[in-house]
C-alpha positions as CSV (number, residue, x, y, z in Angstrom):
1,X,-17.3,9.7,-4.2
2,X,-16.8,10.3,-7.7
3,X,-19.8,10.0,-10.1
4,X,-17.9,8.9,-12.9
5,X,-18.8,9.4,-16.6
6,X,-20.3,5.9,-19.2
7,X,-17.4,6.5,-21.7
8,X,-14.5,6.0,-19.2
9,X,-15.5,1.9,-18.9
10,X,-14.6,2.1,-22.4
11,X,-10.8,3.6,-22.4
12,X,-9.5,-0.2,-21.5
13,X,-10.5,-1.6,-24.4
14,X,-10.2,1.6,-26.6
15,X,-7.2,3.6,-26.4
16,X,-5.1,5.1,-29.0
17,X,-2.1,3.6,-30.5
18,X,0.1,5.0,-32.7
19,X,-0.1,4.6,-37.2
20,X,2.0,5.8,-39.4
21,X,-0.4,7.8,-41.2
22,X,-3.0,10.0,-40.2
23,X,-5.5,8.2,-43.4
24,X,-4.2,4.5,-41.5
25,X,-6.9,4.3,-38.7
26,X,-5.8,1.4,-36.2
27,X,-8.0,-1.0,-35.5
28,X,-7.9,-0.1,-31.9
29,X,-8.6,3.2,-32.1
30,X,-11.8,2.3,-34.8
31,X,-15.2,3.1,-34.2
32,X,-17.5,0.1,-34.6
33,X,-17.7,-0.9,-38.0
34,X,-21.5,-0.4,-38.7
35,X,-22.7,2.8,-40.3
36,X,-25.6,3.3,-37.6
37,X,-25.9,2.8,-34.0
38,X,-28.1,0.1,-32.2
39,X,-30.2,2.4,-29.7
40,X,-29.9,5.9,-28.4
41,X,-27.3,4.5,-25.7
42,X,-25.1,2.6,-28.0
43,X,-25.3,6.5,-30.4
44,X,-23.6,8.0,-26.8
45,X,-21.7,5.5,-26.1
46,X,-20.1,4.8,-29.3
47,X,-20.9,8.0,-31.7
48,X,-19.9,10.6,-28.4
49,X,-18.1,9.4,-25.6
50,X,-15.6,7.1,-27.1
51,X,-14.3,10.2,-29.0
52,X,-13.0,11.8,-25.8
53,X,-10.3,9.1,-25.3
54,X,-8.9,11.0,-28.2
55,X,-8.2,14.1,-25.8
56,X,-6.1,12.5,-23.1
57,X,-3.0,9.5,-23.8
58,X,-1.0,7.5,-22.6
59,X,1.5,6.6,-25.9
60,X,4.3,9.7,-27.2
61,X,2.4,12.2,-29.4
62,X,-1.1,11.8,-28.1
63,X,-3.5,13.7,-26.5
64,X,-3.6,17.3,-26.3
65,X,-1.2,16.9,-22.7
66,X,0.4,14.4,-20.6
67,X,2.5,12.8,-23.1
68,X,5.9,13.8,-24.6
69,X,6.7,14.7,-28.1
70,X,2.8,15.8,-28.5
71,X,0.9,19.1,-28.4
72,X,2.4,20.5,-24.9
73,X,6.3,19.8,-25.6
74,X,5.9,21.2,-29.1
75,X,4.1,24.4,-27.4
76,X,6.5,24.2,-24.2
77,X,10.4,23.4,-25.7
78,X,10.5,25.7,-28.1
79,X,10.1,28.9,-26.1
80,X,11.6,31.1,-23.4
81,X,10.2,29.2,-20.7
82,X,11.6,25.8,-20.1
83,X,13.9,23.6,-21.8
84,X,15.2,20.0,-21.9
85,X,19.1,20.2,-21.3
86,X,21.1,17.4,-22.4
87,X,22.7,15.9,-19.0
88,X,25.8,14.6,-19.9
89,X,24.5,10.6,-21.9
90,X,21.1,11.9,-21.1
91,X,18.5,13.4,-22.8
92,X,20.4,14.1,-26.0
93,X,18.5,11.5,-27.8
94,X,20.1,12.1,-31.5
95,X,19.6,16.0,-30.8
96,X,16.0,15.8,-30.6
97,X,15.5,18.1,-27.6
98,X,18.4,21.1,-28.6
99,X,16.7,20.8,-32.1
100,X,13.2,21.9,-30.9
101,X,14.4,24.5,-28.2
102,X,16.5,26.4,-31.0
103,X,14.4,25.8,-33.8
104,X,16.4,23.8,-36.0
105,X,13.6,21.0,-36.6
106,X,13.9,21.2,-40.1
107,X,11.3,18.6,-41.8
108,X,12.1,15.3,-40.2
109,X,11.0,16.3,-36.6
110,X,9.3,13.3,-35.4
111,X,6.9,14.7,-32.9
112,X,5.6,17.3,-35.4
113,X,4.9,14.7,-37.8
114,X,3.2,12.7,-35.3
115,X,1.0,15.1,-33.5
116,X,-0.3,15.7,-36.9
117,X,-1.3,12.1,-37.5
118,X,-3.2,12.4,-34.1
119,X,-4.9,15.6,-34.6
120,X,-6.4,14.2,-37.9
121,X,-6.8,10.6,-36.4
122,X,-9.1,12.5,-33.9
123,X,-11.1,14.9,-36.9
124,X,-11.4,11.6,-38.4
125,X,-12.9,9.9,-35.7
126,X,-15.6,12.8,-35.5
127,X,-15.9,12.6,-38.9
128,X,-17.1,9.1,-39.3
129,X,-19.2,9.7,-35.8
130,X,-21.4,12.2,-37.3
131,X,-22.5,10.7,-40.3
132,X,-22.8,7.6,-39.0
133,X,-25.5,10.0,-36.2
134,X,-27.1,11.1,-39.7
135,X,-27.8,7.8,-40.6
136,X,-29.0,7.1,-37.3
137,X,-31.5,9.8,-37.6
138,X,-32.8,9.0,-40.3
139,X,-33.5,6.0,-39.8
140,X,-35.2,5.9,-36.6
141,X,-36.6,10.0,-36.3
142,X,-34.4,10.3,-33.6
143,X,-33.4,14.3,-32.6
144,X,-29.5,13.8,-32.4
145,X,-29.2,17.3,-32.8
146,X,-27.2,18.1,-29.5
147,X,-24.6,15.2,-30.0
148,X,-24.1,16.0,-33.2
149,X,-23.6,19.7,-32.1
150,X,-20.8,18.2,-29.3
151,X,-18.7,16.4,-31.6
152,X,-18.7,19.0,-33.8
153,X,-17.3,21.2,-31.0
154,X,-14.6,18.4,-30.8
155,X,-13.4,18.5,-33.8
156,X,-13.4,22.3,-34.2
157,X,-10.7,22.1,-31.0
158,X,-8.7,19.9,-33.0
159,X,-8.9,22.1,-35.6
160,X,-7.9,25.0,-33.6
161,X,-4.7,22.9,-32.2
162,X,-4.0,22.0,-36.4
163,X,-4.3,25.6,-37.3
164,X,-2.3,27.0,-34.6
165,X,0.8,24.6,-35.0
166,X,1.1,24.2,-39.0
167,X,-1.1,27.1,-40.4
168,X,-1.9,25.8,-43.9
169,X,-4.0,22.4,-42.9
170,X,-6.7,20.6,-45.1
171,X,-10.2,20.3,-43.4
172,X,-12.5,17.9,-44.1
173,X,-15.7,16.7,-43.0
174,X,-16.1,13.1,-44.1
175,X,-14.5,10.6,-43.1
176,X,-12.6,9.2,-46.3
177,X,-11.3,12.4,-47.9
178,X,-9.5,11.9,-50.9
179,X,-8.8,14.4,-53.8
180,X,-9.0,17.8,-53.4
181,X,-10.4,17.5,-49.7
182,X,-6.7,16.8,-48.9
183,X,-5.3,20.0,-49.8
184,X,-4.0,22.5,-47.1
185,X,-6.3,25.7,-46.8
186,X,-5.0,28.7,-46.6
187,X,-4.9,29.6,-42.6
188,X,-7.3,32.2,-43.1
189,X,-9.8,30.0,-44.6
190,X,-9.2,27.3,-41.2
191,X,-9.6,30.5,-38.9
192,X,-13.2,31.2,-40.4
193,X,-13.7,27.3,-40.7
194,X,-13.3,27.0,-36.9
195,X,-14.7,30.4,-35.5
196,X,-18.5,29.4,-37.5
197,X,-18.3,25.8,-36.1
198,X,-17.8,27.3,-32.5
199,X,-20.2,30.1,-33.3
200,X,-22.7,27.6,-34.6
201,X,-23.2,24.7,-32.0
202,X,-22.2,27.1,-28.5
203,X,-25.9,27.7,-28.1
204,X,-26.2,23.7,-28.4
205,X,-24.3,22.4,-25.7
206,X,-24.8,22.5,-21.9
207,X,-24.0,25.2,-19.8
208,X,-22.6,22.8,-17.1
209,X,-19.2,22.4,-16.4
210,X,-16.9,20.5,-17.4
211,X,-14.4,20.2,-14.8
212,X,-17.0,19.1,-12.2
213,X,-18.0,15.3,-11.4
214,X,-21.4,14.8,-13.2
215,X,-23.0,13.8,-16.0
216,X,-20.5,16.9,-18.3
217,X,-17.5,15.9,-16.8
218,X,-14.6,16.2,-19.4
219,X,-16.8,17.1,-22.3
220,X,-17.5,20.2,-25.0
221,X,-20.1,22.5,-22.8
222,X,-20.3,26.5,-23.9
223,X,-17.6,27.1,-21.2
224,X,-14.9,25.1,-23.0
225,X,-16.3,26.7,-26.7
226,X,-15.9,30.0,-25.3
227,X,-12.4,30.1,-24.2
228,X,-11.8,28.4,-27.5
229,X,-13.6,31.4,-29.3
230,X,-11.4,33.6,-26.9
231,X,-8.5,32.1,-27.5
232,X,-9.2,32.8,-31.4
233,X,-10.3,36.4,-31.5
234,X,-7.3,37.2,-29.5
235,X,-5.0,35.0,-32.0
236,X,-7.1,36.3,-35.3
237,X,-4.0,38.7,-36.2
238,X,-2.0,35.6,-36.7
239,X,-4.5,33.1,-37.8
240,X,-5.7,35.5,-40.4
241,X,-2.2,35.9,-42.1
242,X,-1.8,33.4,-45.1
243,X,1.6,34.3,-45.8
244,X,3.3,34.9,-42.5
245,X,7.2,34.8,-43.6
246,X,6.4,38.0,-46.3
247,X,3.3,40.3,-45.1
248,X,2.4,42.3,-42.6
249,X,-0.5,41.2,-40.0
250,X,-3.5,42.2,-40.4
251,X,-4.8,45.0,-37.8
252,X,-7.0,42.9,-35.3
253,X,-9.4,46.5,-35.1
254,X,-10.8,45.5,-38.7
255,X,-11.2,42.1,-38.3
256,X,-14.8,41.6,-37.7
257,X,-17.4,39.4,-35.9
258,X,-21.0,39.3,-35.9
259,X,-22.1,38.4,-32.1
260,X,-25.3,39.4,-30.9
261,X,-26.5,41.2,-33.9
262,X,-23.9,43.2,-33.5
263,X,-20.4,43.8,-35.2
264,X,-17.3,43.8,-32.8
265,X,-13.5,44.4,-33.8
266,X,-11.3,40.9,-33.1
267,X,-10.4,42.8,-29.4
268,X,-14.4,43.4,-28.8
269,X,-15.0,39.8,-29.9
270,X,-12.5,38.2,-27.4
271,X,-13.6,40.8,-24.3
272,X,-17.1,39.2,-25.2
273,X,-16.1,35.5,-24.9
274,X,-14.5,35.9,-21.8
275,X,-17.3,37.9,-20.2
276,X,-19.1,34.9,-21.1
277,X,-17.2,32.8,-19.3
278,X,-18.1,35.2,-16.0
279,X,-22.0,35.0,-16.6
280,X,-21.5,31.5,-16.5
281,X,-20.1,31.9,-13.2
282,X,-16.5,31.0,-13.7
283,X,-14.5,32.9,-11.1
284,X,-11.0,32.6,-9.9
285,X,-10.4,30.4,-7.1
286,X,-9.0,32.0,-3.4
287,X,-5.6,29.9,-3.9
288,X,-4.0,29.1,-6.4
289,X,-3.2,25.6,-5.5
290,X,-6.5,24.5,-5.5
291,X,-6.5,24.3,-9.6
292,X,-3.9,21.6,-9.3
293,X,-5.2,20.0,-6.4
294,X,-4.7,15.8,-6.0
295,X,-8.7,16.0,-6.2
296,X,-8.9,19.3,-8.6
297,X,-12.5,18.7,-9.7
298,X,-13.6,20.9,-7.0
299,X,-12.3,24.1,-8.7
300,X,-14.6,27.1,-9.5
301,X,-11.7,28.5,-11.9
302,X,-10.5,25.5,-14.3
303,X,-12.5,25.3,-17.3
304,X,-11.9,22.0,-19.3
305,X,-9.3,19.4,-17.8
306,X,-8.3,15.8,-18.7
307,X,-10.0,13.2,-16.1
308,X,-7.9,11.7,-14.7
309,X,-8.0,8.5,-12.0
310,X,-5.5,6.4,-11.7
311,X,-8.0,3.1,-11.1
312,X,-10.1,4.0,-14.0
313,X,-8.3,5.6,-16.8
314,X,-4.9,4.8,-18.8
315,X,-4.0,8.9,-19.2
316,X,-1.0,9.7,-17.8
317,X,1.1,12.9,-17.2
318,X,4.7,12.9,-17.3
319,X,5.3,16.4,-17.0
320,X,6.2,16.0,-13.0
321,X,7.9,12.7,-13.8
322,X,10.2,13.6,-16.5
323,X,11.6,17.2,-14.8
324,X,12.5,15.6,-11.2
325,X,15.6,14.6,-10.2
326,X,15.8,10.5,-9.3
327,X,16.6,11.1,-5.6
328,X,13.6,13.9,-5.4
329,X,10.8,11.8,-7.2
330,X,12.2,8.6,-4.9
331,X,11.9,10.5,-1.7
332,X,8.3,10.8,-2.5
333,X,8.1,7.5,-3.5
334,X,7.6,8.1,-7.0
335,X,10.1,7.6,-10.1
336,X,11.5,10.8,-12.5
337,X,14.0,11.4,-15.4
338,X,15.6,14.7,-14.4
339,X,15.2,16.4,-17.3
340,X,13.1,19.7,-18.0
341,X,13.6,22.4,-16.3
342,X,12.9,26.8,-16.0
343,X,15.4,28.6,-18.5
344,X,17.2,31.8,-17.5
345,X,14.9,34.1,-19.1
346,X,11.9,32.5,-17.0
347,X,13.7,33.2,-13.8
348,X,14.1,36.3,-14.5
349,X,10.5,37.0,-15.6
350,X,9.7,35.8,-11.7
351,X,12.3,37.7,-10.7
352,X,14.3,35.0,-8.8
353,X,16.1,35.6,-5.8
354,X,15.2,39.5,-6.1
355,X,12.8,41.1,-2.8
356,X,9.9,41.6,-5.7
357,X,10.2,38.1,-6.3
358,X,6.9,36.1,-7.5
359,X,4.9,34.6,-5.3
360,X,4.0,31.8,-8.0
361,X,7.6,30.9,-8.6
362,X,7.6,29.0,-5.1
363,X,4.2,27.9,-6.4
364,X,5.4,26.5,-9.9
365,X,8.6,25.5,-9.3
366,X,11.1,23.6,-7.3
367,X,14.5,25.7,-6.6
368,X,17.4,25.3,-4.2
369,X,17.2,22.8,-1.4
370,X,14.4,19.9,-1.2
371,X,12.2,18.3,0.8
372,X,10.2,15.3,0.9
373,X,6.9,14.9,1.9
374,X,7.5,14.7,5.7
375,X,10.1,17.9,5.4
376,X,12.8,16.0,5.8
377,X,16.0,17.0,3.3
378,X,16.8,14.9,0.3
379,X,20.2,13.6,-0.6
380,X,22.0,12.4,-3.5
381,X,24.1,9.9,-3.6
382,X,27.0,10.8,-1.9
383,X,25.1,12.1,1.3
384,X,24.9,15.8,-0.3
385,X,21.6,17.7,-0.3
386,X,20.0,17.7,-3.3
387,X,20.0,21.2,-4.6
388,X,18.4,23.0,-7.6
389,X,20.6,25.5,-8.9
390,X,18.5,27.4,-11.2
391,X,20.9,29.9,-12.0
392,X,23.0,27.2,-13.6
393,X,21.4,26.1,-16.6
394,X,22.3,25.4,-20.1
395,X,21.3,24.0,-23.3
396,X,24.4,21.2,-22.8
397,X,25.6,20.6,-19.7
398,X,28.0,17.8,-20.1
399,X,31.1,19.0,-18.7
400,X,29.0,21.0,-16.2
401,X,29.3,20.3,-12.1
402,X,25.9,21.1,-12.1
403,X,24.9,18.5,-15.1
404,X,22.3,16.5,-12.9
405,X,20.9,19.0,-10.8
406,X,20.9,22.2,-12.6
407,X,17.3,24.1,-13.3
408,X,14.4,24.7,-11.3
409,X,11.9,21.8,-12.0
410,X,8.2,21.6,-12.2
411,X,6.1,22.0,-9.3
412,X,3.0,22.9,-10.1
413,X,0.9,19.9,-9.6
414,X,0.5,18.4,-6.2
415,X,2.0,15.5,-5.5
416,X,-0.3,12.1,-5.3
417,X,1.7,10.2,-3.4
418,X,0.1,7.1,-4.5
419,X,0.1,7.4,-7.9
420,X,1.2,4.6,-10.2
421,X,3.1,4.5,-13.4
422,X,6.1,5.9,-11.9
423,X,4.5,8.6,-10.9
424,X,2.7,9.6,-14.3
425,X,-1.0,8.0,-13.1
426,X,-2.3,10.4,-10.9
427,X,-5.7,11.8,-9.8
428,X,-4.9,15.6,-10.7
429,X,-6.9,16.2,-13.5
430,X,-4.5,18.2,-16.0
431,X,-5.3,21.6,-16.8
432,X,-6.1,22.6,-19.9
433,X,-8.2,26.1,-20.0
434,X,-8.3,28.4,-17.1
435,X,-10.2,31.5,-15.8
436,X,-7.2,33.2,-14.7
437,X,-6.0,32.7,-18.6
438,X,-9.6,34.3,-19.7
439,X,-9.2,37.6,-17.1
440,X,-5.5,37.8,-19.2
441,X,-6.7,37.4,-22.5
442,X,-9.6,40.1,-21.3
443,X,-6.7,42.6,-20.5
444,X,-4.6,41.6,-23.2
445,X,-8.0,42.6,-26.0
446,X,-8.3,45.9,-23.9
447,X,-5.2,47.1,-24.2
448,X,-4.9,46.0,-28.0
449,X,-8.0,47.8,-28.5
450,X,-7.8,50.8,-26.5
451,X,-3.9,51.6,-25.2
452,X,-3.0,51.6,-21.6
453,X,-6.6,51.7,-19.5
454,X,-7.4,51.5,-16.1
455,X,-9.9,48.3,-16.3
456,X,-6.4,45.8,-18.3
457,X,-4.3,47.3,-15.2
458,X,-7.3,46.0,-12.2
459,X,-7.4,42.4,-14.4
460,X,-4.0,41.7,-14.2
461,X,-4.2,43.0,-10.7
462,X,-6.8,40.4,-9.6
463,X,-4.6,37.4,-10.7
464,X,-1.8,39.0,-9.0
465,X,-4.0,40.0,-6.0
466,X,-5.3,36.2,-5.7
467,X,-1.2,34.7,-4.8
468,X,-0.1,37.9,-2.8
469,X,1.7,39.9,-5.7
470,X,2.4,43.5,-5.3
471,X,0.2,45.4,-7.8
472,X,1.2,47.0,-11.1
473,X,0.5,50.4,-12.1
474,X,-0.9,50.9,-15.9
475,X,0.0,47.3,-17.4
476,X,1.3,47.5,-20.6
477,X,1.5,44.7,-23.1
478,X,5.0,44.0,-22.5
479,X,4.3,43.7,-18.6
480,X,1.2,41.5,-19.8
481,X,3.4,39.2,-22.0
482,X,5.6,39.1,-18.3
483,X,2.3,38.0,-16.3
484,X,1.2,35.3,-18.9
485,X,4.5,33.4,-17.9
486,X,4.2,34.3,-14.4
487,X,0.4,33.0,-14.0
488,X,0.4,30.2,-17.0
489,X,3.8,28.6,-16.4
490,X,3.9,25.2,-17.4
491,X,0.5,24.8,-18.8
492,X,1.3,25.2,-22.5
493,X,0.4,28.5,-23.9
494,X,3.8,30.1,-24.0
495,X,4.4,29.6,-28.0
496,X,1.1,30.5,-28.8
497,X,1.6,33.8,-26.4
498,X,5.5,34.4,-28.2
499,X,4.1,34.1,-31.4
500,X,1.2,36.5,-31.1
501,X,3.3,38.9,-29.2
502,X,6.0,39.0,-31.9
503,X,9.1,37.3,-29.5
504,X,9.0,33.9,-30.9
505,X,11.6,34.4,-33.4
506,X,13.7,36.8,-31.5
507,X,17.2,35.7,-29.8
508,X,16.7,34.8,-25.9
509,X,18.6,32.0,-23.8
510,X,20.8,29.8,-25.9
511,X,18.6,31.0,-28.6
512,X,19.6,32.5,-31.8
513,X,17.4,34.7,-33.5
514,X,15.6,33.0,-36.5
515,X,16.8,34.4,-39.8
516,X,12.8,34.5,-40.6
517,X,9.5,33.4,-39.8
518,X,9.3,30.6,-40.5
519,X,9.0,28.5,-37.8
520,X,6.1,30.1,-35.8
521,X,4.4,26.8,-37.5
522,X,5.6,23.2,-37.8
523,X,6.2,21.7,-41.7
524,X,3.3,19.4,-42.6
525,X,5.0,15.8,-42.7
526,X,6.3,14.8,-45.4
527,X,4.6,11.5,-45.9
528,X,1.2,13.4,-46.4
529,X,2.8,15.5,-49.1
530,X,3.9,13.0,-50.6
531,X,0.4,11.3,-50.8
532,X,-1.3,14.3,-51.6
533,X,1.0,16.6,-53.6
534,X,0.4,19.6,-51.6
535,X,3.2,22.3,-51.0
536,X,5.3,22.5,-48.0
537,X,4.8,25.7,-45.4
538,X,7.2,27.7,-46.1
539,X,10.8,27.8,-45.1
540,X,10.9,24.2,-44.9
């Protein structure tokens, strides 16, 4: 039986809903309006907990997965990996989904404008938490040291999500910034911002998992801060680069951190953090599948998730949903909206339909005939079997014979076959950090650091090792870019990968080369320039 965690009780009445502007808090969404808490419980309940509804969603452009036009389609759409064709009347919608995969957003993209309203409605939230816990304490003598240190971790991940999708962000720490505390820092600035919050309250928080049942389950513990540190040191040649479209990056060998006493290259630093996350005892798990299990909250390898239960909670995840076809999601007993699916460039990455082919495409993906549950073949309409063709593809495939059933469609997740919502309430918690991501980002600092070595080439090996892959002789970073995709498909890390290895920008599938820069981050919406004054990124 589950154990389940105080603050979930509270997502009923509690859940996000969508403003306008990120400064126009809902009333929903509003922490209690008294500036201290009642007791110490009420300080959890109310001052910790009910900040965590902020991670998951269920409305477009929240949480930091499982919704659309958020965080993971803004990281997912506009890469080499998967893309949202338009199906003859469907999934057009005004252009929205060609505009993202070939990066012609401009500065009236609705879901960039709106992710940034919830990013901030989250800081916010923390924002007014904590002083509200410094009023608390000094009131009563109470030691709120340790929640204070856990929201804080909270909003430095929000942080991190702000600085790696629009660069130039304002941070604040109150919770009615006005003035200057609206004006975008320069990235650099956010990068150090972040990195000494992380660095500061680590050594505060538990070291029990997160993704286990308990009394940590879906919160900040020194697991989930150190991938986040990870995932910074590797990313520090980009997130230390205020003027992205015009200068050179930095070299990630003299960009220093202070661990231990002792001072370690940006490589050294990340190699660190993900040794870390071994001591702690993270490890990858035999098979693959069992990360995206029904009941997933058994895994020794997945890091920090998004509970999810679909009797207790109102997240919901429509990646599954949204890339089946109607007839495959209804054999199941389920709904979908046939729309995402693998571009050409990922299949060949997994090297479809070749006799080296990746063992991880049969585990990620749905190609060629399919099944229901009970192994029987599906049908469309006309009596037909339902067939994937992958190879088939394109950005618009109106006048296509392959319009409704072109592209191989997410698998990755189990199936709950009693999940409600159409499919998008499930009990598979969603994945956000993984080991298997940490051994990468280990190789990836190894090789950056030190050329082709022998200890990058036996990481990569592992993960490959774990789903029956043939082995690769000296991994180079090209070959590493290949395995991020391979391992990672699906679970949102592909822009931030492209963009760090240089590829973003380049021409690929249905692609064209972008004449600059430019968009490796999002424009800040316009509405917050206008209310502040602040300039644009540029490009935009």
């Amino acid at each position: 039986m589950k154990r389940y965690h105080l603050f979930y009780f509270l997502m009923g009445a509690m859940m996000l809903t969508s403003c306008s502007e990120f400064l126009k808090e809902d009333p929903k969404e509003a922490l209690p309006a008294s500036d201290t808490f009642a007791n110490d419980d009420d300080l959890y309940l109310n001052g910790v907990a009910a900040i965590y509804l902020n991670v998951g969603g269920y409305n477009d452009s929240e949480g930091l997965q499982g919704t659309r036009q958020g965080v993971w389609d803004l990281n997912t759409f506009t890469t080499d990996e998967a893309i949202v064709p338009t199906r003859g009347t469907d999934w057009y919608d005004g252009g929205f989904w060609q505009e993202l995969y070939t990066h012609r957003w401009g500065t009236k993209n609705n879901a960039a404008k709106e992710t940034w309203n919830y990013l901030y409605r989250s800081i916010l939230r923390c924002n007014k938490s904590l002083e509200r816990m410094k009023n608390y304490a000094a009131e009563t003598g109470s030691d709120v040291s340790d929640y204070q240190a856990e929201v804080r971790a909270l909003r430095a991940m929000f942080y991190f999500y702000a600085l790696d999708l629009y660069g130039r962000v304002p941070v604040f720490t109150t919770s009615e910034p006005a003035g200057g505390e609206l004006v975008p820092w320069p990235r650099s600035d956010v990068f150090n911002f972040v990195r000494d919050e992380l660095l500061e309250v680590t050594p505060h928080l538990s070291l029990e998992r997160s993704n286990h049942l308990g009394a940590f389950y879906g919160r900040m513990t020194q697991g989930v801060c150190y991938f986040l540190l990870a995932k910074l040191a590797l990313n520090a040649e980009v997130y230390c680069l205020d003027e992205w479209m015009t200068s050179p990056r930095p070299d990630g060998k003299k960009i220093y951190w202070t661990l231990e006493g002792q001072k370690k290259n940006t490589w050294e630093a990340t190699v660190y953090f993900c040794d870390q996350l071994e001591l702690a005892g993270y490890r990858l798990e035999e098979l693959f599948e069992t990360n995206f299990l029904v009941k997933n909250e058994v895994s020794m390898e997945n890091i920090f998730t998004i509970p999810m239960d679909k009797n207790l909670y109102t997240n919901q995840f429509t990646n599954l949903f949204r890339s089946r076809h109607y007839n495959h999601a209804a054999a199941i007993g389920l709904n979908g909206e046939n729309g995402p699916c693998a571009t050409l460039e990922a299949l060949k990455v997994f090297h479809c339909d070749e006799a080296d082919e990746d063992p991880r495409f049969d585990l990620s993906y749905y190609a060629g005939q399919v099944y229901d549950l009970k192994g029987n073949m599906v049908r469309l309409d006309d009596g037909t079997p339902l067939v994937y063709a992958q190879w088939q593809v394109k950005l618009d495939l109106g006048s296509s014979p392959y319009e409704k059933t072109a592209g191989a469609r997410m698998k990755k997740y189990a199936i709950d076959p009693v999940a409600t919502k159409d499919g998008n309430q499930s009990d598979n918690d969603i994945v956000l950090f993984r080991y298997a991501d940490a051994l990468l980002m280990k190789a990836e600092a190894l090789l950056r650091n030190q050329g082709v070595n022998e200890t990058s080439t036996a990481l990569v090996n592992d993960v490959r090792w774990r789903v029956g892959a043939d082995p690769l002789s000296n991994v180079t970073l090209n070959e590493l870019l290949d395995e991020r995709l391979r391992e990672l498909a699906w679970e949102g890390w592909r822009r931030n990968d492209m963009i760090r290895f240089g590829t973003f920008t380049n021409a690929y599938f249905e692609h064209n080369a972008d004449p600059d820069n430019h968009t490796i981050v999002f424009p800040i919406p316009s509405t917050f320039l206008q209310l502040t004054g602040a300039p644009q990124n540029p490009g935009y």
